[in-house]
C-alpha positions in Angstrom: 15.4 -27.1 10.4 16.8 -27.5 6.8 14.4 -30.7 6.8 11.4 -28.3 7.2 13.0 -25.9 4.8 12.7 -28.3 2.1 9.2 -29.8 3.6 7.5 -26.8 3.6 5.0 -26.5 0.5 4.8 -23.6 -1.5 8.3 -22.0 -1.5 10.4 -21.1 -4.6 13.6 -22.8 -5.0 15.2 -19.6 -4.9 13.7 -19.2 -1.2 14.7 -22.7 0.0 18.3 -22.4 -1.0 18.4 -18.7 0.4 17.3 -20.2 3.7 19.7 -22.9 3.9 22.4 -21.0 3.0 21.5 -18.9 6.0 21.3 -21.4 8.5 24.5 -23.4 7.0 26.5 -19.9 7.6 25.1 -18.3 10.6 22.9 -21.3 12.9 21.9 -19.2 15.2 20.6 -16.5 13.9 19.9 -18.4 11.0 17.7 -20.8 13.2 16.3 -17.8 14.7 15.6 -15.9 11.8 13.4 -19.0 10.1 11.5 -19.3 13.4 10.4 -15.8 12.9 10.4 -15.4 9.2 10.5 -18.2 7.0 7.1 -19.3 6.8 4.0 -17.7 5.7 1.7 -18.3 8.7 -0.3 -16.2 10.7 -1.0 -18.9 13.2 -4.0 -22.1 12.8 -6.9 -20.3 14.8 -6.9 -17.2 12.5 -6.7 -19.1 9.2 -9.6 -21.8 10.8 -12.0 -18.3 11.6 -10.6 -17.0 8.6 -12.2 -20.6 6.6 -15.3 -20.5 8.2 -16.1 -16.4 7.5 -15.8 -17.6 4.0 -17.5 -20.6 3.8 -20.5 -18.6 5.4 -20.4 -15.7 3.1 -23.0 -15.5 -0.2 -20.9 -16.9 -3.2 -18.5 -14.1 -4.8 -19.9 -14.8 -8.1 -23.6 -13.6 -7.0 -22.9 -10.1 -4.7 -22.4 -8.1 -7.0 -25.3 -8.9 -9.2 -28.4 -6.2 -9.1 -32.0 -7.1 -8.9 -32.3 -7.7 -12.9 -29.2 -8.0 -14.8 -27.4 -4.8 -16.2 -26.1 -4.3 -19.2 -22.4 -4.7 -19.3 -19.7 -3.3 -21.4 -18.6 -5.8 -23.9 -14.7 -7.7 -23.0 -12.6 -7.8 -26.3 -11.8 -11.4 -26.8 -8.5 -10.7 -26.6 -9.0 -9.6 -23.0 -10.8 -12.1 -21.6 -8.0 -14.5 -20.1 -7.1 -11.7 -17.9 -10.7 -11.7 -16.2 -10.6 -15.4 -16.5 -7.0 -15.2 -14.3 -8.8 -12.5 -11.8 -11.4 -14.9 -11.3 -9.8 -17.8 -10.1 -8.5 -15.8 -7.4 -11.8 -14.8 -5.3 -14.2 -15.9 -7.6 -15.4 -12.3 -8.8 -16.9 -11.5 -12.2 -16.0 -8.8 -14.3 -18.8 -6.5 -13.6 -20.2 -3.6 -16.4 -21.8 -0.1 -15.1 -19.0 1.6 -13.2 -17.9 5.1 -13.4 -14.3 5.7 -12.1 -12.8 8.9 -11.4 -8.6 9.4 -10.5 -8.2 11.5 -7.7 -6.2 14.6 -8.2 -3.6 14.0 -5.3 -3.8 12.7 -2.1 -5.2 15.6 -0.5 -8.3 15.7 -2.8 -8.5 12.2 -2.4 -9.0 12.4 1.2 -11.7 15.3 0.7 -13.6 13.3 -1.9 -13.5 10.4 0.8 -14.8 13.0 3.2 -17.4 14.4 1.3 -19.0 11.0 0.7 -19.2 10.2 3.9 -21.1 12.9 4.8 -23.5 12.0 2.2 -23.9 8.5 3.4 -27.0 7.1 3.7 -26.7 3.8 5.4 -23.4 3.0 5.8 -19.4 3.4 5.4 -16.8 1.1 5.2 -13.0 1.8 6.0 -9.8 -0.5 6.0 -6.2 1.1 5.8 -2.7 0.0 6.4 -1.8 3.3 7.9 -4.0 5.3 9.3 -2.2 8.8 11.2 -3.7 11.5 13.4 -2.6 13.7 11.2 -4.6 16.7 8.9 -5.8 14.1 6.7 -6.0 11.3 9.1 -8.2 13.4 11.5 -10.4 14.9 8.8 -11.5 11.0 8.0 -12.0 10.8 12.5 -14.2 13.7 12.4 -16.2 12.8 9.4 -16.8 9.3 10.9 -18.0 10.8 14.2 -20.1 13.2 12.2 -21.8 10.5 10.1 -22.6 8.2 13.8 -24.5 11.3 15.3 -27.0 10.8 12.5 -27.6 7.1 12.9 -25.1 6.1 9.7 -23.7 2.5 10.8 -19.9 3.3 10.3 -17.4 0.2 10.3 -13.3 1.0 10.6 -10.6 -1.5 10.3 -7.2 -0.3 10.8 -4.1 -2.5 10.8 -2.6 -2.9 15.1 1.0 -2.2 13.1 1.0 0.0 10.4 -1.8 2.2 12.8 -0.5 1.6 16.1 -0.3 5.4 17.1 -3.7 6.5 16.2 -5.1 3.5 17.7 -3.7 3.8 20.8 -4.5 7.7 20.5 -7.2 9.4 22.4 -9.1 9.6 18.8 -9.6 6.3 18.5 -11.7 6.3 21.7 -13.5 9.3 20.8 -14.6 7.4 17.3 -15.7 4.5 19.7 -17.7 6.7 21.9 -19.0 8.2 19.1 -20.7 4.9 18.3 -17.9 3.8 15.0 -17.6 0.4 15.2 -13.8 -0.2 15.8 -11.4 -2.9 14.9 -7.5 -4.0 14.9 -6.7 -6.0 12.2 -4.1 -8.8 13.0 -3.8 -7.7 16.4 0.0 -8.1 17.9 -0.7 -8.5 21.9 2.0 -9.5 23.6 4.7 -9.9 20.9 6.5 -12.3 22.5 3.4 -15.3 22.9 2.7 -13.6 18.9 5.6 -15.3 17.4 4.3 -18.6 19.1 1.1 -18.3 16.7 2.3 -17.0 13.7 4.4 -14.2 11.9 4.5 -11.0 13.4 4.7 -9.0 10.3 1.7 -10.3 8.2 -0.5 -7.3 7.8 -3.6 -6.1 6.0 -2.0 -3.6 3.9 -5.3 -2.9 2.4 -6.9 0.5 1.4 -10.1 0.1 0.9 -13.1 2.7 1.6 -17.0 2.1 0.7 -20.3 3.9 1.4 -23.4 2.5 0.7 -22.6 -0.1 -1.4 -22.5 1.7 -4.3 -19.0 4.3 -4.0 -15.6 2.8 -3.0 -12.4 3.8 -3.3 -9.0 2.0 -4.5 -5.7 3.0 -4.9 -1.9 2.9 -2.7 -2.7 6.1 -0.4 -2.7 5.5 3.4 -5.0 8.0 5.7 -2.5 10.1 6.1 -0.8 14.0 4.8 1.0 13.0 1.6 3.8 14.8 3.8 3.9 11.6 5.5 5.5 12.8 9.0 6.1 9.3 10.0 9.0 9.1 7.4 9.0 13.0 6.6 12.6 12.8 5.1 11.2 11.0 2.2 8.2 13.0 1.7 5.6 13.7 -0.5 4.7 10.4 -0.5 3.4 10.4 -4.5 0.2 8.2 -4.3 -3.2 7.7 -6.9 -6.7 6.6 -6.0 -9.5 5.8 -7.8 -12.8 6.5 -6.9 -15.6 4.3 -8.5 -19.6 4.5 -8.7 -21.1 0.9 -9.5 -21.2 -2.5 -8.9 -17.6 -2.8 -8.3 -18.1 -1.2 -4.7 -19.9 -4.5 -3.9 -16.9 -6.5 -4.4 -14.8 -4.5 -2.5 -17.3 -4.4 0.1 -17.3 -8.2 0.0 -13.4 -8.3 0.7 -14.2 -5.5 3.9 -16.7 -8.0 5.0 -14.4 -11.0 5.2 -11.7 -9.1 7.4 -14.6 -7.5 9.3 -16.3 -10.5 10.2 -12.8 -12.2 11.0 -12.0 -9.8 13.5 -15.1 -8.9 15.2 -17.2 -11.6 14.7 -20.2 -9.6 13.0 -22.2 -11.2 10.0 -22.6 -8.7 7.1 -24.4 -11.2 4.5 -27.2 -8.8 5.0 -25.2 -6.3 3.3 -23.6 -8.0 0.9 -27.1 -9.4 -0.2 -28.7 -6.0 -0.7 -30.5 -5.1 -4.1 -28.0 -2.8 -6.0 -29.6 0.1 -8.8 -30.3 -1.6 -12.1 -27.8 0.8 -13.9 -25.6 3.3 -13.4 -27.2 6.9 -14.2 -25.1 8.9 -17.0 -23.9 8.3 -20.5 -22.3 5.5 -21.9 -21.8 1.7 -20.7 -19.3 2.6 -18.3 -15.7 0.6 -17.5 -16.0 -3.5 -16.9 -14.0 -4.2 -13.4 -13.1 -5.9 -11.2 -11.7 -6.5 -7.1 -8.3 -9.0 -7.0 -8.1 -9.6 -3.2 -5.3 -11.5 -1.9 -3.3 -12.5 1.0 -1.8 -15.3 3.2 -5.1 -17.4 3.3 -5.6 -16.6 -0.3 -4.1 -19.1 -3.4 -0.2 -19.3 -3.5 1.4 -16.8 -5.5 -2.2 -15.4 -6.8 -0.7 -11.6 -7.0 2.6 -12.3 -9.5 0.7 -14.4 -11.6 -2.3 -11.4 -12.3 1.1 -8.9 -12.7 2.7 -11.6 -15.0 -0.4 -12.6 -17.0 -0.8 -8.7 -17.9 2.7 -8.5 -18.7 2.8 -11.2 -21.0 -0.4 -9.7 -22.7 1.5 -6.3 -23.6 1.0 -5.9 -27.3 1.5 -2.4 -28.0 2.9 -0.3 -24.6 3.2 -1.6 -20.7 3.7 1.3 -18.0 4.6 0.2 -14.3 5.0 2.4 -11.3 5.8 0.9 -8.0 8.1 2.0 -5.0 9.3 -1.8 -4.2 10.3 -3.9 -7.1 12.0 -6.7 -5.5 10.4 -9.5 -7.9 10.6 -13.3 -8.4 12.0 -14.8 -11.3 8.9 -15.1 -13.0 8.0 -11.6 -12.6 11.4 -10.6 -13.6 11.4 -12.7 -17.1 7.5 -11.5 -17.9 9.2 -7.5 -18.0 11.9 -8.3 -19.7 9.9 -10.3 -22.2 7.5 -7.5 -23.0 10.2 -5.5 -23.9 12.4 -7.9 -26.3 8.9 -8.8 -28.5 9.1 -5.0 -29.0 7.2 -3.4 -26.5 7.4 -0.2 -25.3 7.6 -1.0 -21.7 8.6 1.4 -19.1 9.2 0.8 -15.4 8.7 4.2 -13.2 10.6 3.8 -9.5 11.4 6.4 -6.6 14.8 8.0 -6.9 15.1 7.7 -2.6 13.3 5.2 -1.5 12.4 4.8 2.5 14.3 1.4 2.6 17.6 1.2 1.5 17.8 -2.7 1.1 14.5 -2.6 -1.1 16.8 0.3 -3.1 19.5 -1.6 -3.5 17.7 -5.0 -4.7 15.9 -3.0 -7.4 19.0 -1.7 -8.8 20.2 -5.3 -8.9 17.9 -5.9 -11.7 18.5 -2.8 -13.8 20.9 -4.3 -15.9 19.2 -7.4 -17.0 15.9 -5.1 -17.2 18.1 -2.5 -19.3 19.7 -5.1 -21.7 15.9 -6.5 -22.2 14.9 -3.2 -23.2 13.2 -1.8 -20.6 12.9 1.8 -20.3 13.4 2.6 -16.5 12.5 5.9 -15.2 13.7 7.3 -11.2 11.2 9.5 -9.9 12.6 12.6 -7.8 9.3 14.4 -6.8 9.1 12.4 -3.7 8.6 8.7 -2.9 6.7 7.8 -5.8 4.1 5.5 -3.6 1.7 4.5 -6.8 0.8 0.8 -7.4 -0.6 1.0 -10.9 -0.6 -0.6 -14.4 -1.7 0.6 -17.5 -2.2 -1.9 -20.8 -2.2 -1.3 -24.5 -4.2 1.4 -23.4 -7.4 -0.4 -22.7 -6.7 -2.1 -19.4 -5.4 -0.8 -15.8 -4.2 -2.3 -12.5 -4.3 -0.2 -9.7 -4.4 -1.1 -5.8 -2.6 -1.7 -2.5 0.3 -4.5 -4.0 3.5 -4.0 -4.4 6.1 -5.9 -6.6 7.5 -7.8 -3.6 7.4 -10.7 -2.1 5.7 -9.1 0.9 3.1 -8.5 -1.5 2.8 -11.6 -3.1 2.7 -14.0 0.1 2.5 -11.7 3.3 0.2 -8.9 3.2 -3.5 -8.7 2.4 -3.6 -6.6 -0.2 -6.3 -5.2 -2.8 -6.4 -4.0 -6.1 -9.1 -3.4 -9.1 -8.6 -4.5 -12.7 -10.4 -2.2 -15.3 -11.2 -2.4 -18.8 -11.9 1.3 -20.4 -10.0 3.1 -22.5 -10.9 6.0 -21.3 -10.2 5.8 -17.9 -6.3 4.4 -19.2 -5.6 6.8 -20.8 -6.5 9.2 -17.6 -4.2 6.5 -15.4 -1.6 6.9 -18.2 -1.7 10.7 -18.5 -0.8 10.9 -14.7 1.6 8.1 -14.6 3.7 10.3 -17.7 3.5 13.2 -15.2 5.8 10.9 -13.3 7.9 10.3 -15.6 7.9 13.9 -16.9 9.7 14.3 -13.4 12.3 11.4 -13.5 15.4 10.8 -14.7 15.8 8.2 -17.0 18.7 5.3 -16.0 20.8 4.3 -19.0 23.1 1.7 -19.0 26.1 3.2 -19.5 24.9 4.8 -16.1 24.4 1.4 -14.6 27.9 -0.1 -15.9 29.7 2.7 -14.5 28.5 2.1 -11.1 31.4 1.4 -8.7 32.3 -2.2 -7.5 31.5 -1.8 -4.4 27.7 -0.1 -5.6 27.2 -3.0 -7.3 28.6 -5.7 -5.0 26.2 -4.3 -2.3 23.2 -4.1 -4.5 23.5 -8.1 -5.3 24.6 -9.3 -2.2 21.7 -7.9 -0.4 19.3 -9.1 -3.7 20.4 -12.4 -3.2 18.2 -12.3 0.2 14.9 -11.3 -2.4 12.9 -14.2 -2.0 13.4 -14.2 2.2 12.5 -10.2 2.4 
């Protein structure tokens, strides 16, 4: 087993030895533990479907391209190489003639989603990661069953894990017997015969909602109360969503399509292939984006290197809110490199966070993180559930991922890269809102922590690149 340890191809060195360490100290549960966990595979049949959905598909280069070419908003050279980095991930182009909007909270989010699908015209598009019978939850239920009984083709994806109650809820029938097309994503079956085709936690942790081709939605929020009552204790879960108008939708849509056709089988090139509007209506050129899709059938480490390449680009401020930092080496060295070339970079966590080993590996790295500079900022309003980015004020990241290894090799995950300054500065407005409720760690905090405190937070680190 420590043969295949070392044979199997793209692993960090830090993972291998982690591994091996475990097996050398405890075989059996070591052994165990690797059969179950170590490797990055969600079993041959899904990745071969998986190949040949794609290989079908239009080119990613081309969807998202209206009948005559708009006019996009101009890239600063100095930009560039991150759209360039973006691109070699799905193939997508930076696309001009978007409108984005930040939701005001998670409830407004939801209403906005809501709204828009009662507007629909031909169709709507939903993936989550969680997806609850809850106030919010059902709201999006009854608005899909709405939009059916007036011939809109509504599609749903929900993952079989992170959705498992409301999917095996009497709602979920009545959305199928209201004529929404229904499906699991990475469905579990018998979990026993699961772990005999691949990992059993490799989900689609994406969020991602579109109608018509032309209005998505992108951002960390779940279908769900921001009160969260699956993990209440922890609640409001703290979340921001953008809502776009424009060509961006279509790449989104393109990423919906490629889990949708997976799963259930159905070609959506038609779709995809659809004339967009020439130009967005309203002032101005509008924000240059674009979708970063990744996942477990996607390149090797594809989601650290677009968080690292924006890191290393930092010239005059870097903001970062996550509620899992847990990162790779890489990752670690890119933050504290922004901050010792004299960037203002600040790093905005949850004071409580719902897992207690994620917790403690995050605080492994305040000191190195603190000694680099970094500014690093608890939230206590809630679990602060944002995945977002801003840059120099001219460029934001927000989306689905996480800075975890989950995120950078398990989960499908989604996110959109935006160049406006505008909209930044809107994304950086609410991301100083969380820090105007956080407290900020010092290190004289950190290097008074207790022995034990800090023998805890390493020891359970040192398992990083295996959680």
């Amino acid at each position: 087993m420590i043969l295949r340890v070392f044979l199997r191809p793209h692993r960090e060195p830090a993972s291998r030895i982690t591994w091996t360490a475990v097996i050398i100290a405890l075989p059996i549960l070591g052994l165990i533990g690797y059969v179950l966990f170590g490797e990055v595979n969600i079993g041959r049949r899904r990745i071969a479907r998986m190949r040949q959905v794609l290989a079908r598909m239009p080119g990613p280069a081309s969807i998202a391209r209206p009948a005559r070419p708009c006019d996009e908003a101009a890239i600063p050279g100095h930009l560039h190489h991150l759209f360039l980095a973006g691109r070699s991930i799905n193939g997508f182009d930076p696309v001009g003639g978007n409108r984005g909007v930040l939701q005001a909270d998670s409830n407004a989010a939801i209403d906005a989603i809501v709204a828009d699908i009662d507007a629909a015209r031909a169709h709507v598009h939903l993936c989550f990661y969680i997806w609850l019978a809850d106030r919010n939850g059902l709201k999006v239920v009854e608005a899909l069953k709405r939009a059916t009984g007036r011939g809109i083709v509504c599609r749903a994806i929900a993952d079989d894990l992170g959705s498992r109650a409301l999917i095996r809820s009497r709602h979920w029938q009545e959305m199928r017997a209201a004529g929404v097309q229904l499906v699991r994503a990475m469905p579990i079956g018998n979990p026993l015969l699961r772990v005999l085709k691949g990992r059993l936690d490799l989900r689609n942790h994406r969020k991602i909602v579109v109608v018509d081709n032309w209005i998505a939605y992108c951002g960390s929020q779940n279908c769900a109360d921001p009160e969260f009552r699956v993990k209440a204790r922890f609640a409001p879960w703290v979340d921001a969503v953008m809502r776009f108008e424009g060509p961006i939708a279509r790449q989104l849509q393109y990423l919906f399509a490629g889990d949708w056709t997976a799963h259930a089988g159905e070609d959506l090139r038609d779709i995809l292939c659809q004339p967009l509007p020439l130009a967005l209506p309203g002032p101005g050129p509008g924000a240059v984006c674009q979708a970063i899709g990744t996942g477990p059938t996607v390149r090797f480490s594809a989601m650290p290197e677009i968080f690292e390449t924006l890191m290393f680009a930092a010239r005059r401020e870097l903001t970062i809110t996550t509620p899992y930092y847990i990162p790779n080496e890489g990752l670690q060295a890119a933050l504290c490199a922004s901050a010792r070339r004299g960037v203002p970079t600040r790093l905005i966590l949850p004071a409580v966070n719902d897992s207690w080993i994620v917790g403690a590996a995050s605080r492994s790295c305040y000191a190195d993180l603190l000694d680099a500079g970094v500014r690093i900022f608890e939230y206590r309003g809630g679990l602060l559930h944002t995945k977002s980015l801003t840059l120099d004020g001219e460029i934001l990241l927000i989306g689905s991922a996480n800075m975890d290894r989950r995120s950078f090799e398990l989960n499908y995950e989604n996110s959109v890269l935006v160049y406006d300054p505008a909209l930044t500065a809107v994304l950086r407005e609410r991301q100083q809102s969380y820090i105007d409720r956080s407290d900020e760690v010092s290190a004289g905090e950190v290097a008074a922590w207790s022995w034990r405190t800090r023998l805890r937070n390493n020891a359970v680190a040192i398992l990083g690149p295996i959680l």
